[in-house]
C-alpha positions as CSV (number, residue, x, y, z in Angstrom):
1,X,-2.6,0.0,-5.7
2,X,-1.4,3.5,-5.6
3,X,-0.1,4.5,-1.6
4,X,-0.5,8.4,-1.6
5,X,1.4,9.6,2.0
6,X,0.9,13.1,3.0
7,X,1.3,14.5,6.8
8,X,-2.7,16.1,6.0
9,X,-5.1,15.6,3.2
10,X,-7.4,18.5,2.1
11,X,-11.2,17.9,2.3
12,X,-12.0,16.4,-1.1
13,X,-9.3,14.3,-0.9
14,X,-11.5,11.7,0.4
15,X,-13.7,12.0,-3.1
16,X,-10.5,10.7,-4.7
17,X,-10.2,6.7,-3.9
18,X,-9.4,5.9,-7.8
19,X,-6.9,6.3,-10.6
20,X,-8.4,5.0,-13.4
21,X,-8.7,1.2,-12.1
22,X,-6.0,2.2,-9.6
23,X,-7.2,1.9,-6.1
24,X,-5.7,4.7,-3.8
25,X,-5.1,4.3,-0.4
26,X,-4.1,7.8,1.4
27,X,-2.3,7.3,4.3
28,X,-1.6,9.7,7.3
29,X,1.8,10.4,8.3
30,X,2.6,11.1,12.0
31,X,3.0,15.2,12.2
32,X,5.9,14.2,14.4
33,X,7.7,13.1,11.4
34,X,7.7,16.3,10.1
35,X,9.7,18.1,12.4
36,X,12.3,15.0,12.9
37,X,15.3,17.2,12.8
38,X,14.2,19.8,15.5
39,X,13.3,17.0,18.1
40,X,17.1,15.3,17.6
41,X,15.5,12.5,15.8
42,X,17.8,10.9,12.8
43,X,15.7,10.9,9.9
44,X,15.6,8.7,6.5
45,X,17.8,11.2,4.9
46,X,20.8,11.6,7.5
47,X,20.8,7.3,8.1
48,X,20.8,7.0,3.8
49,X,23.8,9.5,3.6
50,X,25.5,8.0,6.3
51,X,25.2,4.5,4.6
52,X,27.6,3.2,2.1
53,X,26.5,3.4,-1.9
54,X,27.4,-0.2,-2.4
55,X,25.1,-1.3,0.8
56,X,22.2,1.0,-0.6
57,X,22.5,-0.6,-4.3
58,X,23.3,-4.3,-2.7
59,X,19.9,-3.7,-0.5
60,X,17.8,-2.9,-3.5
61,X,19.2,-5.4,-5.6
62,X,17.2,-8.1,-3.3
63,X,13.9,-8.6,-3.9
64,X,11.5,-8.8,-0.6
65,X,8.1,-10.3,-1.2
66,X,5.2,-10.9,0.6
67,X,4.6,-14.5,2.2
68,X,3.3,-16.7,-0.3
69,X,5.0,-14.4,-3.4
70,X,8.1,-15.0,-5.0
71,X,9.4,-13.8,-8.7
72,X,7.4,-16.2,-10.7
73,X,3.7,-15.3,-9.3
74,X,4.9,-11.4,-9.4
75,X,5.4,-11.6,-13.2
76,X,2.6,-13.6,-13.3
77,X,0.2,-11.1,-12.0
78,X,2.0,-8.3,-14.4
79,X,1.7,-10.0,-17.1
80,X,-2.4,-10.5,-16.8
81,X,-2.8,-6.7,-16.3
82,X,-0.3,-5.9,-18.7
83,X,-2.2,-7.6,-21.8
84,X,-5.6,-7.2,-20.4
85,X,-8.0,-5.1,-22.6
86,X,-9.9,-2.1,-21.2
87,X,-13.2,-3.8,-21.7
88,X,-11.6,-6.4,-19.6
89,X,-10.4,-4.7,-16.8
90,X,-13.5,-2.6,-16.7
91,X,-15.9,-5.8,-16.7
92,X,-13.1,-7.0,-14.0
93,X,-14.0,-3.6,-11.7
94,X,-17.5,-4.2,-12.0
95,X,-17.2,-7.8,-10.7
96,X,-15.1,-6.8,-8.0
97,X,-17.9,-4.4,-6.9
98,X,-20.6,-7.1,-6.9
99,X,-18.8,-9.7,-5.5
100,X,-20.3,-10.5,-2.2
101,X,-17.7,-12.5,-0.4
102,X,-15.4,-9.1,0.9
103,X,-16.1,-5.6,1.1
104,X,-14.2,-2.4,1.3
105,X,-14.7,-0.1,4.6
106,X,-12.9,3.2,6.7
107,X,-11.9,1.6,9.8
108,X,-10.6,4.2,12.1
109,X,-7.1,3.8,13.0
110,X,-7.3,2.6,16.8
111,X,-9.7,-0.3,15.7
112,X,-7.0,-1.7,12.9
113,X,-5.6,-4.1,15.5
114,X,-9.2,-5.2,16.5
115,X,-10.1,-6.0,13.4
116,X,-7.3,-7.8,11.8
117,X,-7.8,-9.9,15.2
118,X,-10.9,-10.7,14.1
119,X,-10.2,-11.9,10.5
120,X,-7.7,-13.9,11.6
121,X,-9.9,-15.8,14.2
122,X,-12.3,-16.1,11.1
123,X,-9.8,-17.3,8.6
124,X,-8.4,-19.5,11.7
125,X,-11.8,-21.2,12.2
């Protein structure tokens, strides 16, 4: 999955949702953001300098996965898209497409919390 962060997006953007077998996911950064500096705000950029080099480098060097992920299933999952064929991953797009257990959707922003409430009543029972 490709994460494409912009503060606006022109119109056609929302034609482009794929990169290849990529999925895109644009996201919308706060306009607030943009003017950071003016409003006294510390940005990114002032808190990295004022950090030390070894912190920065120790930081990185320490891997943060999702629940449930660790090293092993990471380079698992690279390693089956990594030798997969184009036939393969094209016949694996087209399943994905047809499956009929999950589906893909715009959800406007404000309902995001409502409906991850929801799936996780459903997945709770």
């Amino acid at each position: 999955m490709l994460i494409a962060c912009a503060f606006n997006y022109e119109a056609h953007a929302t034609e482009f949702s794929k990169l290849g077998r990529i999925p895109v996911l644009k996201a919308r950064m706060n306009a607030d953001l943009h003017m950071a500096e003016d409003l006294g705000v510390p940005t990114w950029r002032q808190g990295a300098e004022s950090a030390s080099a070894s912190a920065q480098e120790e930081a990185m060097r320490q891997p943060k996965y999702p629940a449930g992920w660790d090293e092993e299933r990471v380079r698992c999952v690279l390693e089956y898209y990594e030798t997969q064929s184009e036939e393969e991953a094209v016949a694996e797009d087209e399943a994905a497409y047809e499956a009929i257990t999950h589906t893909a959707m715009e959800v406007p922003v404000g309902l995001v919390p409502v409906v991850r409430e929801l799936i996780a009543k459903q997945r709770a029972g």
